[in-house]
C-alpha positions as MATLAB code, in Angstrom:
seq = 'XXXXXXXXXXXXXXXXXXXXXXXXXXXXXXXXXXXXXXXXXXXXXXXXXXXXXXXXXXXXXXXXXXXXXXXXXXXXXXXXXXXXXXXXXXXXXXXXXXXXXXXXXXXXXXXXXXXXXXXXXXXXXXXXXXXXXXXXXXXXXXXXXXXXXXXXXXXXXXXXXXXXXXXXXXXXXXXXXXXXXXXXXXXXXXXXXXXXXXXXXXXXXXXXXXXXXXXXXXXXXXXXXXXXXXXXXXXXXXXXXXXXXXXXXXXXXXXXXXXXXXXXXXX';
ca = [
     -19.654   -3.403   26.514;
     -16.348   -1.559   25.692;
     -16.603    1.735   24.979;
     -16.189    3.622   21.485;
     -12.547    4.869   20.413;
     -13.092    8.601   19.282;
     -10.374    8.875   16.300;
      -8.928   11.517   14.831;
      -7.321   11.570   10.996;
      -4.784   13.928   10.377;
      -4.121   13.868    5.839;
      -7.932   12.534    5.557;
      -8.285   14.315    2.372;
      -4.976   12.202    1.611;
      -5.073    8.552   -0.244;
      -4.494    6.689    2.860;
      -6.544    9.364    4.902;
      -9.637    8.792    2.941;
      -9.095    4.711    3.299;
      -8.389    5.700    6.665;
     -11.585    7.677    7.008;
     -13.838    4.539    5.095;
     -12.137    2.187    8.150;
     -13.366    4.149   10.733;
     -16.739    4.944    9.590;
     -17.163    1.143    8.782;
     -16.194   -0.415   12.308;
     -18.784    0.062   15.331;
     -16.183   -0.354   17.739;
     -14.865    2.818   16.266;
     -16.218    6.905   15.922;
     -14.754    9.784   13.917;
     -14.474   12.874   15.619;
     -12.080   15.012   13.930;
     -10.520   15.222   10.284;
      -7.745   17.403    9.193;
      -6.841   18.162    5.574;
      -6.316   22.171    4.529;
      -7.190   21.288    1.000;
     -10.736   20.082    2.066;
     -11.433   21.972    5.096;
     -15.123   23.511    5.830;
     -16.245   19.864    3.963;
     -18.101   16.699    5.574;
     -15.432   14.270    6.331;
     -17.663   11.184    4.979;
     -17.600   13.264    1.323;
     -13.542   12.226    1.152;
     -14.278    8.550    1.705;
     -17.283    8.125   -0.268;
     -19.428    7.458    2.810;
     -22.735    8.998    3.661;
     -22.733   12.311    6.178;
     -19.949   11.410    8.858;
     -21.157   14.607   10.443;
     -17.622   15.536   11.417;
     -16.281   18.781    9.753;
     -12.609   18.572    8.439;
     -10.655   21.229    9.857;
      -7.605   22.957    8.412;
      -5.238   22.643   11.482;
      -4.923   20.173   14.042;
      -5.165   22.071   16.834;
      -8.233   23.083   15.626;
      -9.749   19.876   15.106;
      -8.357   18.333   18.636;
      -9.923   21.346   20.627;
     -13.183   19.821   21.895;
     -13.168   16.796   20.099;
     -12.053   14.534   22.849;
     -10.284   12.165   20.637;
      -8.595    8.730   21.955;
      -6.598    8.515   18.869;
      -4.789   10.494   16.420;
      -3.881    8.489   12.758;
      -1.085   10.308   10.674;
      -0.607    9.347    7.045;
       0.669   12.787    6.224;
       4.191   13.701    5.126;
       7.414   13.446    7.115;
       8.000   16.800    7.507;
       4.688   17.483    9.641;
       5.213   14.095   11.368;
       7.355   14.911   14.354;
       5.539   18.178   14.980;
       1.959   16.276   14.547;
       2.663   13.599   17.079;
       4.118   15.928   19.474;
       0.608   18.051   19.469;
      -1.402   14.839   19.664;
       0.467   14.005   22.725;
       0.481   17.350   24.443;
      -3.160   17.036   23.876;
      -3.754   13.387   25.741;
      -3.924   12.233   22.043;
      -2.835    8.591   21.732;
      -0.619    9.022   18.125;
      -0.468    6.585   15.243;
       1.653    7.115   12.567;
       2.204    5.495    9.639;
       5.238    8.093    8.242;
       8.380    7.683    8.023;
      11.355    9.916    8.889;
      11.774    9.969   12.473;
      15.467   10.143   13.852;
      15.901    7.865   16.426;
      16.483   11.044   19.093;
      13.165   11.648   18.381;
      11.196    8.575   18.774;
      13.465    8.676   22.023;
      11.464   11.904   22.928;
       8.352   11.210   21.643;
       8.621    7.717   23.889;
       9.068    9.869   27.080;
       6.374   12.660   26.133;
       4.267    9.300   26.072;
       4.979    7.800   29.318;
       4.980   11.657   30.991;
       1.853   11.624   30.007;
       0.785    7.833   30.851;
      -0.420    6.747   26.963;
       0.418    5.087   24.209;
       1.567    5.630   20.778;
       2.594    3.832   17.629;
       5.350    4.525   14.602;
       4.764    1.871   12.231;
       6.585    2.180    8.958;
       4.428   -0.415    7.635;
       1.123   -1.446    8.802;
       0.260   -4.413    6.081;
       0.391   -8.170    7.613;
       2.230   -9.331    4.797;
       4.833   -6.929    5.072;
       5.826   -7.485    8.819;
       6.058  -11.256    8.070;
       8.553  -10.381    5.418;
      10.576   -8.231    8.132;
      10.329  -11.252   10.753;
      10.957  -13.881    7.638;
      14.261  -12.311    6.649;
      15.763  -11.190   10.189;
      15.451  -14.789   11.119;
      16.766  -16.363    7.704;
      19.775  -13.404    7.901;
      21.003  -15.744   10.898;
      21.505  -18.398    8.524;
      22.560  -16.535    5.371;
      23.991  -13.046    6.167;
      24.616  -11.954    2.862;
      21.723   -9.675    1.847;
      20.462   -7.073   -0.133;
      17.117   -4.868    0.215;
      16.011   -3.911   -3.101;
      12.074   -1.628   -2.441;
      10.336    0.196   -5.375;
       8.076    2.990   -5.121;
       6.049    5.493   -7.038;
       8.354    8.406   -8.165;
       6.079   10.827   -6.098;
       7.656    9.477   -2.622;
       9.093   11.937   -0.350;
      12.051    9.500    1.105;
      14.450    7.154    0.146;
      15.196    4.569    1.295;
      11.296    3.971    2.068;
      10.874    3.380    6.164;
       9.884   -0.286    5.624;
      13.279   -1.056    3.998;
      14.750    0.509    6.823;
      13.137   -1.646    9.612;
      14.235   -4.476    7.912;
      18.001   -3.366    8.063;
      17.132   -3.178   11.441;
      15.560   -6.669   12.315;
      17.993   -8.359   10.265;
      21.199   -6.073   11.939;
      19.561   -7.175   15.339;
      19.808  -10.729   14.392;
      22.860  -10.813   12.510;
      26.637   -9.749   13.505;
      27.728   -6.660   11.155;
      29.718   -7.761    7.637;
      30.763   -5.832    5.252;
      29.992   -7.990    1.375;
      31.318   -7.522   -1.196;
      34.714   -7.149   -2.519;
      36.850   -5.770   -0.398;
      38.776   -3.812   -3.532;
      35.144   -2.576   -5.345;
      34.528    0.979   -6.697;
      31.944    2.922   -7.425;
      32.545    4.595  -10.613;
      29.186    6.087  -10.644;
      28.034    7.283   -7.236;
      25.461    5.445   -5.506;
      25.544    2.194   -7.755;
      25.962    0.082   -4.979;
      23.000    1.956   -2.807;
      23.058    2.936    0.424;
      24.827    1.603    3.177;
      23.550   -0.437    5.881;
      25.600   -2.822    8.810;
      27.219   -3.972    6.089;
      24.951   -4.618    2.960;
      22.920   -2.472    0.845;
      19.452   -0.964    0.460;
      18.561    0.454   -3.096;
      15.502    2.351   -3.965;
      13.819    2.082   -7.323;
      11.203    5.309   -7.502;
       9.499    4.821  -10.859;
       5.422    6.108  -11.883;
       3.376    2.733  -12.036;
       4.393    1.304   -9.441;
       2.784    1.310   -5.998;
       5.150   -0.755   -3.132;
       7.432   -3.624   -3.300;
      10.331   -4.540   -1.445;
      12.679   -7.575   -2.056;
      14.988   -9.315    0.518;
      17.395  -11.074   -1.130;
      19.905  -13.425    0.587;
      23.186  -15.245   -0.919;
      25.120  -18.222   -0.191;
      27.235  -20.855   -1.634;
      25.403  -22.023   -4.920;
      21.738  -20.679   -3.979;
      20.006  -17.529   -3.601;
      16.906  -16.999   -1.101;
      14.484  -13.791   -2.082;
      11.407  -12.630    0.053;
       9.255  -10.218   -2.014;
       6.042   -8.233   -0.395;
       3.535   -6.798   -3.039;
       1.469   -4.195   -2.123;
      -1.466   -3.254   -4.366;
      -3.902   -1.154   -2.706;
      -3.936    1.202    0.314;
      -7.114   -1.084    1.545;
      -4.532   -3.542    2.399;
      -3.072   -1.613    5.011;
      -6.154   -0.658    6.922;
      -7.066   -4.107    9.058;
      -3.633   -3.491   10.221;
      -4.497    0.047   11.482;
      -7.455   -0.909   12.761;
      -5.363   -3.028   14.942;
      -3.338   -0.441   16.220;
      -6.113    1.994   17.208;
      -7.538   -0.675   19.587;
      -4.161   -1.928   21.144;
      -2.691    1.301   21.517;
      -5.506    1.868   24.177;
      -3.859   -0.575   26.233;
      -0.448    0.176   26.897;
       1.859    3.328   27.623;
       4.792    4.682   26.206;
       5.997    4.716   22.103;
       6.128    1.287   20.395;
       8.119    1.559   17.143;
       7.158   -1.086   14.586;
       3.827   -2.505   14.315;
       5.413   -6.183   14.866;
       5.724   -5.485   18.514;
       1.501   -5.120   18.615;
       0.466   -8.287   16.331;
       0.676  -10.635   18.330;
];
């Protein structure tokens, strides 16, 4: 029988912490040994996911909550800005990360890669852990080959930290892998109010919509002679993105070094 994976959650008393929490608690293959969240600290972990007694204490720091606990595997839904610094201390700490935030530079996943290896584990960045949304990603970098005129259109709630959002972002990248760089659009266009065409990207343009009521959607949208081609991903729940990271905490057991993009692991 394979052993348990001790996890660690680092934002449980966060939206996707608490779902994060519920996951764990709910798989046998899996154990909860540490939970971090200042706001909720001194509480029973189980209490933030609506579960019965986890018997795990959330701590306030995570160096407090790592000491002793032993864990296999960290899971990050936090905030960029504590995101590099998190999965550095996981590391030093023979803590296999997993993070589902965004805003790593790509010096740093560089880093964090080698930290990884130095210390023989793995780890995961995954900008997006729902199915649905890496099949989008792999859909449009292999119709970009075919129609390299495209667009990335993603709405979010008005209460995200960063724009563009990192799924859109891996996209540009898939599809820039697949695709040689060209500039659209007309050659003689101008902005006459800042930012109307969105950001820049190998060529085409991302544009973020942050509005209250809405929870994640991204649109791909590819044009050619006399047709248009969208992909659209719909995300409705935070539930949705859980079978996904329980994915990643079992496969990260088995390899070493930083994988960046949960599409590497599904398969």
């Amino acid at each position: 029988m394979e052993e348990t994976i001790r996890v660690a959650v680092i934002g449980a008393g966060g939206r996707m912490g608490r779902e994060v929490v519920r996951m764990v608690m709910e798989d046998e293959a899996l154990k909860l040994v540490a939970a971090v969240s200042p706001s909720a600290a001194g509480v029973d972990a189980g209490l933030l996911a609506g579960k019965p007694n986890a018997g795990v204490i959330v701590s306030a720091t995570l160096e407090q909550a790592l000491n002793g606990a032993q864990a296999d595997v960290l899971v990050d839904f936090t905030v960029p800005a504590a995101a590099y610094s998190n999965t550095r201390t996981s590391i030093e700490y023979g803590v296999r990360p997993i993070i589902g935030t965004t805003g790593f530079t790509p010096e740093q996943i560089v880093e964090l890669d080698k930290l990884c290896q130095d210390r023989g584990i793995g780890g995961l960045i995954a900008p997006n852990f729902s199915i649905g949304a890496i099949l989008m990603m792999k859909f449009a970098a292999e119709a970009s080959k075919y129609m390299p005129h495209v667009e990335i259109i993603e709405y979010h709630g008005d209460q995200k930290l960063d724009a563009p959002s990192g799924t859109s972002i891996k996209t540009a990248e898939l599809i820039a892998q697949a695709r040689e760089e060209l500039r659209q659009g007309n050659p003689n266009e101008e902005e006459t109010i800042e930012g109307a065409r969105g950001a820049y990207y190998n060529g085409f343009r991302i544009h973020s919509v942050r509005l209250p009521g809405v929870f994640a959607q991204q649109e791909v949208v590819f044009g050619g002679y006399g047709q248009t081609l969208k992909l659209r991903h719909d995300s409705y729940d935070r539930a949705g993105y859980m079978p996904g990271v329980n994915v990643a905490v079992k496969k990260v057991m088995n390899y070493t070094g930083l994988i960046y993009g949960f599409e590497h692991i599904m398969d």
